[in-house]
N, C-alpha and C positions, 0 to 999 in steps of 0.2 A: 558494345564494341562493333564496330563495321564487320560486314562480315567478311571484305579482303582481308583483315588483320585478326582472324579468330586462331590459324594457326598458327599465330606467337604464342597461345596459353596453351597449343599443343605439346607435351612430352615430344611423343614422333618426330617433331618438326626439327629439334635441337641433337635426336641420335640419327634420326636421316643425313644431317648433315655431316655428322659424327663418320656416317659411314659412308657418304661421298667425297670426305677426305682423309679416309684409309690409305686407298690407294698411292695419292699422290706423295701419301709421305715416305713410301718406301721407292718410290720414282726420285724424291728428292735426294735421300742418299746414293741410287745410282748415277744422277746430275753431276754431284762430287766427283764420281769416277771416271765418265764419259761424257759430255755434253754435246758430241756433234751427233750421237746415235742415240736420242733418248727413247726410242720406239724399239730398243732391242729387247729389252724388260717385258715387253709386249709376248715376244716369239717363247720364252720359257712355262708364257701359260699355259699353252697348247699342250705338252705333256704334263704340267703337274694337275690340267681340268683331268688328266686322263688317269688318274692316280683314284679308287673310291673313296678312298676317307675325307677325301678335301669337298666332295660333295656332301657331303655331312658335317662339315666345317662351315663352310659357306652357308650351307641353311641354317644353322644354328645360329650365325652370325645376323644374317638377314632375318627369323627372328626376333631376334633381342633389338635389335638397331631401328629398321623399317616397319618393324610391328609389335611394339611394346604393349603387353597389356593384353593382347587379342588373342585368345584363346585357341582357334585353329584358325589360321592366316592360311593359309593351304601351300605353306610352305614345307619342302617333305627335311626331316632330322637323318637322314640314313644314308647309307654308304650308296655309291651307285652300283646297279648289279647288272649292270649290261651298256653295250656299248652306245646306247643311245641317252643314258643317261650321262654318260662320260660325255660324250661329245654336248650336249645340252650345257654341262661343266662350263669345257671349253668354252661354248659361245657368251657363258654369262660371265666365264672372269676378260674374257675381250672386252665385252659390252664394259663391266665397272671399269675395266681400264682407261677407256673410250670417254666414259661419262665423270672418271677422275681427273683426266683432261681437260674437258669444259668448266669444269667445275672450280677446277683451280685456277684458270686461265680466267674465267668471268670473276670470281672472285679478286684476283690479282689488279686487274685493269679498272673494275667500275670503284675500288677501291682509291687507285690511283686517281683514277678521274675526279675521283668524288674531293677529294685533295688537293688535287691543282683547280679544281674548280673556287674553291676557297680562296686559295691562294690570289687567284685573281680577282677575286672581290674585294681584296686587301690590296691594292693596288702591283703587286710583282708579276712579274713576265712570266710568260706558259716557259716551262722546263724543257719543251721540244718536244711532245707528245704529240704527234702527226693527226692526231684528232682534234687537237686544242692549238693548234698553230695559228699565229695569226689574232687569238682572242684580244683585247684590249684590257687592261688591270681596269674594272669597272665593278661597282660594290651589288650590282641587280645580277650576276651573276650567281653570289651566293644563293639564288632563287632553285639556281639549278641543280646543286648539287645535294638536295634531297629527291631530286628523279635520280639520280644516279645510284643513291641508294634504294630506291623503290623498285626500279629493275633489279638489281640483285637479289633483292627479297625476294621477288616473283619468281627470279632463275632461279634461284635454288630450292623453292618450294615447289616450283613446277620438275626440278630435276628428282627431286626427293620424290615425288608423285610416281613416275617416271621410270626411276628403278625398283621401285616397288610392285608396280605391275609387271617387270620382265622378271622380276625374282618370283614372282608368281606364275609365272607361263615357265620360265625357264630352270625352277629351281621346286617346283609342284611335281607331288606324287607321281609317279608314276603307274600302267594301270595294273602292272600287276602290284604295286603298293596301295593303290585305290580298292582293289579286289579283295586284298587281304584284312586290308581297312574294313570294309563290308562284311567278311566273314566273320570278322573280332566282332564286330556290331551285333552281327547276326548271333554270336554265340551268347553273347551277354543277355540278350532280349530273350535267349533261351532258357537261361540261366534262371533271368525273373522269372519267367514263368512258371517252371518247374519246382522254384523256392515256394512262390505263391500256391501249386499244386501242394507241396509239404506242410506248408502250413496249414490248408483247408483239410488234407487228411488225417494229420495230426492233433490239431487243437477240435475240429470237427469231432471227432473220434473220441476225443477224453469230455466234451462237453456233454456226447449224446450218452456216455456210461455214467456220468454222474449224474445226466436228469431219472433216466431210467432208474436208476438203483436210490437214488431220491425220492421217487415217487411209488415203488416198490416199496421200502420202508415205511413211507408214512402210509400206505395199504396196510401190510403187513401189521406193525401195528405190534411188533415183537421185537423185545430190547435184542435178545441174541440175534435175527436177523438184521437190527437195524446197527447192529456191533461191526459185521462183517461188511453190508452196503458202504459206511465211512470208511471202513478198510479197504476195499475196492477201491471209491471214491480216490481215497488217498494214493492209493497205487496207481490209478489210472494217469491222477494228478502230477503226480513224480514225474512218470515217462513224461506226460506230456514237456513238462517245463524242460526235461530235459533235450525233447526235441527241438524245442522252441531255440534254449541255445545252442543247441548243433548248429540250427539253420539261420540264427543270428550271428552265429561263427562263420560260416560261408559268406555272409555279406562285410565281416570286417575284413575277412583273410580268404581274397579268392584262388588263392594257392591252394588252400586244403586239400587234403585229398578225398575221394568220393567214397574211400572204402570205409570211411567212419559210420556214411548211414546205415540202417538197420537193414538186411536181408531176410530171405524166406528162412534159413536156420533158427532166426529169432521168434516166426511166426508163433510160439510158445505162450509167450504174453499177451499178444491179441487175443488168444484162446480164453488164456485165464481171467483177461477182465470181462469179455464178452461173459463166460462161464458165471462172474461173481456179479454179474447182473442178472441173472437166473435165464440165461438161455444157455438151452441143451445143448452142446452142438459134437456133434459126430464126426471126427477128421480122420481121413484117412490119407497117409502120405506114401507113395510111392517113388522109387526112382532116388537117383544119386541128388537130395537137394542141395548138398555141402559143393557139388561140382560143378553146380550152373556159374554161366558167364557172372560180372559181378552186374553189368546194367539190369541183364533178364532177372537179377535174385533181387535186387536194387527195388527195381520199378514192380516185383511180384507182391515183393511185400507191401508194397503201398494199394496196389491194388484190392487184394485181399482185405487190407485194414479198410479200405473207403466200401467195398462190399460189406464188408459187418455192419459194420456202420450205417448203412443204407438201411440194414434190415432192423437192428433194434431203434433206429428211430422212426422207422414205418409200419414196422410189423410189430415191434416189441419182444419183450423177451419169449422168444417162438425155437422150436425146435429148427437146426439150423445142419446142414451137410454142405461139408467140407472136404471137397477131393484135389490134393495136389499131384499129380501126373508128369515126371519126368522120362522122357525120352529120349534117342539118341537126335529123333527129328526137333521137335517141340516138347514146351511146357505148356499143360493142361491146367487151369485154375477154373475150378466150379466152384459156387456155390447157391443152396438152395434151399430154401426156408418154404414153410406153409403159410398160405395167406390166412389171414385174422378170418373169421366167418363176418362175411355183411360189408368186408373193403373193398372201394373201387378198385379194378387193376389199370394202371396209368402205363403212358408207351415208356416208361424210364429215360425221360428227358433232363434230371435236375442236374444239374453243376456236378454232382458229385460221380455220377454216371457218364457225363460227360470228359470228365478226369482221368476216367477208366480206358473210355476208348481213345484218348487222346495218348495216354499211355502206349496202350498197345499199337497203335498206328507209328508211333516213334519206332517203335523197336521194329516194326513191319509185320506185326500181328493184328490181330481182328479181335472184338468184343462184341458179343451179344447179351442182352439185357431183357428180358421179357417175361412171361406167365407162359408154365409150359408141363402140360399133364396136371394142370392145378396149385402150380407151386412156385414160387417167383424162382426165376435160376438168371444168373450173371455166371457168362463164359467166356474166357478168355483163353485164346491160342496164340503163343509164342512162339517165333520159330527159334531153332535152337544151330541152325547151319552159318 
């Protein structure tokens, strides 16, 4: 197919037109009532552009019609919320008024012409059409009245072009709907990430208790200890899946609310499966921890889990201190294990460390991770203001 005539097999091309004679057909019922003042139709635009909901009208119209199919046209769906979008209103239902004009007017005439053109191919007299005056009934005429229809195809696909760029200037976000657009964006990409964060601390977490107390067992080498490791195993296993679909729930249903994840009250369980993979660990909990914010207990807990977790799959199952510290300033999260005799001490660069202080930086706290007096320690300070 040529490529002038490619947008015949366009959808767009046939609701463009759709919606460049919207207009006139409610101009033709005013015709009925008045015809020496057809321009008066014109002057009630002015205030109903200045009405919000009709800019939310009109975009959704211009949507579906001039951009069928196209995911974000950067046509804005919303009410207007300030006077500049009102008036923007205004100028775009003049403008379709304007452009329902031409539209119907070219179509009207080239229509005709294309008609009379005919006609005198066929030997009959021009009708009195001040552009065809004069013609002679001669049959090489019919030559011409496929230009007459070629121009209208052009007009009106150059028209449909046309109001589609001014519904885009004229009928596009605004920036405080641009800004807020960006925020939505920005919280979503938050969102993944954070999911992403859950999942690495969680399935992380139940993967490093089951090699450990798997590998413990097959040491051990003792049915009752290797009774209790599947039992672990299996418990660690539970939560996890259970986490898994919490945070598979947050990407069906991003309503949810946030108070479902696990907090420092729960911290309990961490204990116990760290515990049932034979590390000692010494916790001591001070301070109101049922009364922290929910993001600080939120994100405590996850911390805390991704520090264990650091330590039994690098240190092994190793004695391990555990101090929660709440105050009226800040939350205190230590923890601090003994290094294996003969292991490298690394600057605590891996992903999961990194998770740690990513955390804390959200909330507007600090994390440190290092060898300190002999003993690996990760600390973390929350402020609590």
């Amino acid at each position: 197919m040529p490529r002038f005539l490619r947008p015949l097999s366009r959808a767009s091309t046939y609701t463009r037109l759709i919606h460049l004679w919207l207009p006139m057909a409610a101009e033709a019922v005013w015709l009925f009532i008045d015809m020496s003042r057809p321009w008066l139709p014109a002057l009630g635009l002015i205030p109903l552009g200045l009405i919000p909901v009709v800019r939310k009208a009109e975009g959704i119209q211009a949507r579906l019609l001039l951009t069928p199919g196209v995911e974000e046209p950067g046509i804005s769906r919303t009410r207007s919320t300030s006077w500049w979008d009102g008036l923007r209103t205004v100028v775009w239902l003049l403008l379709r008024f304007a452009v329902g004009w031409v539209t119907g007017y070219l179509t009207v005439w080239l229509l005709v012409i294309t008609v009379e053109l005919a006609r005198c191919a066929w030997g009959h007299a021009p009708s009195g059409m001040p552009l065809l005056r004069g013609l002679p009934g001669q049959p090489a005429l019919a030559l011409l009245a496929p230009l007459s229809l070629l121009a209208l195809y052009g007009a009106l696909v150059g028209l449909g072009s046309l109001v589609t760029v001014c519904a885009r200037l004229l009928l596009g976000p605004s920036r405080a709907e641009r800004l807020a657009a960006l925020e939505e964006r920005t919280e979503q990409l938050l969102e993944r990430t954070r999911i992403a964060r859950e999942l690495h601390d969680s399935i992380g977490h139940a993967l490093t208790i089951a090699v450990v107390q798997a590998g413990a067992a097959r040491a051990a080498g003792d049915p009752e200890f290797t009774d209790r490791a599947l039992e672990a195993i299996e418990e660690t296993g539970r939560a996890a899946l259970n986490d898994l679909e919490r945070v598979l729930g947050v990407l069906r249903e991003s309503e949810r609310p946030a108070s479902a994840r696990p907090t420092l009250a729960d911290a309990d369980r961490l204990l116990d499966s760290a515990r049932a993979s034979g590390a000692k660990i010494d916790a001591e909990v001070t301070g109101p921890v049922d009364a922290l914010p929910g993001p600080v207990t939120r994100e405590g807990y996850r911390i805390v889990q991704e520090a264990l977790t650091n330590v039994l799959r690098h240190a092994g199952p190793v004695p391990i201190r555990l101090r929660i510290a709440v105050s009226p300033e800040n939350l205190v999260l230590e923890v601090r294990n003994s290094l294996p005799t003969g292991s490298q001490v690394t600057t605590g660069r891996g992903s999961g460390l990194r998770g740690i202080r990513e955390r804390a930086a959200l909330l507007g706290g600090r994390a440190h991770a290092g060898p300190d007096q002999g003993d690996w320690e990760v600390r973390v300070d929350l402020p609590l203001g």
